[in-house]
C-alpha positions as CSV (number, residue, x, y, z in Angstrom):
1,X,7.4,4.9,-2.5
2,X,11.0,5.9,-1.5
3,X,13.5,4.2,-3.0
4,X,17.2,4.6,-0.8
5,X,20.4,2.7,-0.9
6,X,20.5,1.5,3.2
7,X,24.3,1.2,3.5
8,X,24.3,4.7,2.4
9,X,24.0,7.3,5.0
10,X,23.1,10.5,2.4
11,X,20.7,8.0,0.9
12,X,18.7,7.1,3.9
13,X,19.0,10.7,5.0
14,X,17.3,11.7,2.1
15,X,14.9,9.2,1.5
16,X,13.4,9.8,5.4
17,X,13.4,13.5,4.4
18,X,11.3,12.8,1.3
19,X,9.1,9.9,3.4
20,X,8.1,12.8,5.9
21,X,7.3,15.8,3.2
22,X,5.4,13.2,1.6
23,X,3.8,11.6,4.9
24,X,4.4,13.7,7.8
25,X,5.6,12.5,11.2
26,X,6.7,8.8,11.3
27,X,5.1,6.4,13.5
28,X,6.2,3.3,12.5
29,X,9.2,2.4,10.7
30,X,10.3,-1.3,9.2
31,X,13.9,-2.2,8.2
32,X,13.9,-5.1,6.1
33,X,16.6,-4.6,3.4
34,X,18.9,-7.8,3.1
35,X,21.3,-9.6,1.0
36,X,23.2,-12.7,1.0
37,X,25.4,-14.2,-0.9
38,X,27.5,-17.2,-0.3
39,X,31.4,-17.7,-0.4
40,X,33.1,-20.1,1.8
41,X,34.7,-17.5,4.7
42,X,38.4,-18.4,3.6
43,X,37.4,-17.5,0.0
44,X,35.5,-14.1,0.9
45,X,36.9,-10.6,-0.1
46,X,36.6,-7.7,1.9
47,X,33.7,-6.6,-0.7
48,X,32.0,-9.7,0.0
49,X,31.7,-8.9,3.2
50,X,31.5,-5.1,3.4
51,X,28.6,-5.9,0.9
52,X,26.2,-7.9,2.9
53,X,27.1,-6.4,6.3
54,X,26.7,-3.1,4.7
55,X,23.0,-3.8,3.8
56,X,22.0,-5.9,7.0
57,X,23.5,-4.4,10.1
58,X,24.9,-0.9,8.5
59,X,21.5,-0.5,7.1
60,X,19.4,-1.7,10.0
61,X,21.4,1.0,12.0
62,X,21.3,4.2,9.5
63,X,17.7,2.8,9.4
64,X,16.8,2.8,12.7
65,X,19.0,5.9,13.8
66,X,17.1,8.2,11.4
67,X,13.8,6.9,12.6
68,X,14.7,7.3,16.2
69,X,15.9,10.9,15.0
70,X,12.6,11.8,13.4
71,X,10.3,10.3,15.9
72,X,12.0,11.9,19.2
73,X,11.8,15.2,17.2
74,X,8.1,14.9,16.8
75,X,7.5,14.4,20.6
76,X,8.4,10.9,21.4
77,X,6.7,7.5,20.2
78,X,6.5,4.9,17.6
79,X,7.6,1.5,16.5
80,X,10.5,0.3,14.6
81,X,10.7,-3.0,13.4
82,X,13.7,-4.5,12.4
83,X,13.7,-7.9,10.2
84,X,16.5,-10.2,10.8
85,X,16.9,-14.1,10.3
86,X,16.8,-17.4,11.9
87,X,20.4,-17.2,11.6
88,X,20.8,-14.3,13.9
89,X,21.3,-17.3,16.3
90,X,22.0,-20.1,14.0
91,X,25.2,-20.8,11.9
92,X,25.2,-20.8,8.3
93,X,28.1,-22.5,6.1
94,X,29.2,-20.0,3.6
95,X,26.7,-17.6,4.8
96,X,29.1,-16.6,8.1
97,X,28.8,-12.8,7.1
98,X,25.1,-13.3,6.5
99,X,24.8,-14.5,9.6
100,X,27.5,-12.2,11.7
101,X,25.1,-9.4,10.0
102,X,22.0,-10.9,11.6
103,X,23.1,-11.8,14.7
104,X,25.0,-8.2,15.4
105,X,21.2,-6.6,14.1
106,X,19.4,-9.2,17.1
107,X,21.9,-7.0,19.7
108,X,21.7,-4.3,17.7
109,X,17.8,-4.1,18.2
110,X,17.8,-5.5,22.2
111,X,20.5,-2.4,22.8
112,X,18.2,0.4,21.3
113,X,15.1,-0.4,22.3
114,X,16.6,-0.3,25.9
115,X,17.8,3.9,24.9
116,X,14.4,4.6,22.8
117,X,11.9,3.0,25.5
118,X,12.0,6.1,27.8
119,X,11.1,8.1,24.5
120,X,7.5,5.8,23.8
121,X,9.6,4.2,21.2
122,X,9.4,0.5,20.8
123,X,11.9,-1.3,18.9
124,X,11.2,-4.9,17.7
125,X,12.8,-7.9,15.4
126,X,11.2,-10.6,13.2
127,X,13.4,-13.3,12.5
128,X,11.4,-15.4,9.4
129,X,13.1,-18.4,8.1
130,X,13.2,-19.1,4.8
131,X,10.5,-17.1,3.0
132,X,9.9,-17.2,-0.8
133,X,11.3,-13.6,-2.1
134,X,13.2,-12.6,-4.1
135,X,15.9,-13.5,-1.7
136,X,15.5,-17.2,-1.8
137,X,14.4,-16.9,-6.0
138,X,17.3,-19.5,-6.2
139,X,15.5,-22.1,-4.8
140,X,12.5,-21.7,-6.9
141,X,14.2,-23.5,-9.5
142,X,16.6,-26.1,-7.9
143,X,14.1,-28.8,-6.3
144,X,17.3,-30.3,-4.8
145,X,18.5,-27.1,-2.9
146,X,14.9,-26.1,-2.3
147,X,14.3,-29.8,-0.3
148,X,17.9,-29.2,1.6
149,X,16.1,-26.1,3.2
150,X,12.7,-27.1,3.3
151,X,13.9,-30.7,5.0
152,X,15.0,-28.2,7.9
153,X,11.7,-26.4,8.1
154,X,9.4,-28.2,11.2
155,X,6.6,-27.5,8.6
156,X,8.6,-28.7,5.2
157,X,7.9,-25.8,3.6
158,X,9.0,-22.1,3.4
159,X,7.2,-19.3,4.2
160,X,4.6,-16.7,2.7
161,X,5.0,-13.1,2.5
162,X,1.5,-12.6,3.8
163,X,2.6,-15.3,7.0
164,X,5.2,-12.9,8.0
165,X,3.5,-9.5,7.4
166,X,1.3,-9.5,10.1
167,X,3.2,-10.0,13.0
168,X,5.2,-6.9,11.5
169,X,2.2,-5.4,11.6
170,X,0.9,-6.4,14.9
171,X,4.5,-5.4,16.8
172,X,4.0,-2.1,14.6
173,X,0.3,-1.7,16.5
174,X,-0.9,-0.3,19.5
175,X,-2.0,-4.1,20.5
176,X,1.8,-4.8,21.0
177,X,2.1,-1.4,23.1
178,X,4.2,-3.4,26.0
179,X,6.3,-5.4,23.6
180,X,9.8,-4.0,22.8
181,X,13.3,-5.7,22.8
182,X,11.8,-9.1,21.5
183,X,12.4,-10.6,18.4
């Protein structure tokens, strides 16, 4: 494992320099640091919002740039996947940098795969919604928030980790070899 601040650009430069001494050439790549936390957007500070859209769209692009880097330097191919939200289309109340964030890493990941596709590269979103990480821990505990979300959900429930890592992996295989810009 290599463990890298995303927001930070030294970080994630050194973190994909220690993933490829330790791997080799990169193939597939998956950006799926995120935070959120909520403030009402007349109460939010600068640091509020540098924080989250730091992680989600800063990262996502530091992310994605230094894979891109790495993989046209080794020839040409791969796959990036890029893990954004339901709500990088759908508002959020007190979440509006969350969802700003999102929404900018949906465009974000149309625009590049558009420059990379030439290159073999494919680049590709998920957009889970409510899956039970540490991310949504808050809801573990709190039946009444937890049933506000779920009561949203066509399925009344959230999701698994293992529901969402396999389309991850499939976009990240050769069976999705003619998928890129989707989310």
């Amino acid at each position: 494992a290599v463990q890298m601040e995303v927001s930070r650009e030294e970080d994630v430069r050194r973190g994909f320099a220690e993933a490829a001494g330790a791997l080799g050439a990169l193939e597939v790549v998956v950006s799926n640091a995120g935070v959120q936390d909520p403030h009402l957007m007349v109460d939010m500070s600068l640091d509020d919002w540098e924080l989250v859209t730091g992680v989600n769209l800063t990262g996502s692009f530091l992310v994605c740039r230094e894979a891109a880097r790495a993989m046209l330097a080794a020839g040409g191919g791969g796959a990036i996947v890029v893990v954004t939200s339901v709500h990088d289309r759908m508002p959020w109340e007190r979440f509006s940098h969350y969802a700003a964030s999102k929404g900018g890493a949906k465009l974000f990941v149309e625009s590049i795969a558009k420059e990379l596709a030439p290159h073999g590269i494919r680049v590709n979103a998920i957009a889970p919604g409510a899956i039970a990480t540490p991310i949504n821990d808050h809801l573990q505990g709190d039946d009444e928030a937890r049933g506000r979300v779920e009561a949203q959900i066509p399925l009344g429930r959230m999701g698994r980790v293992d529901e969402v890592a396999p389309a991850v992996a499939w976009l990240a295989s050769e069976q999705a070899s003619y998928v890129t810009g989707a989310t």
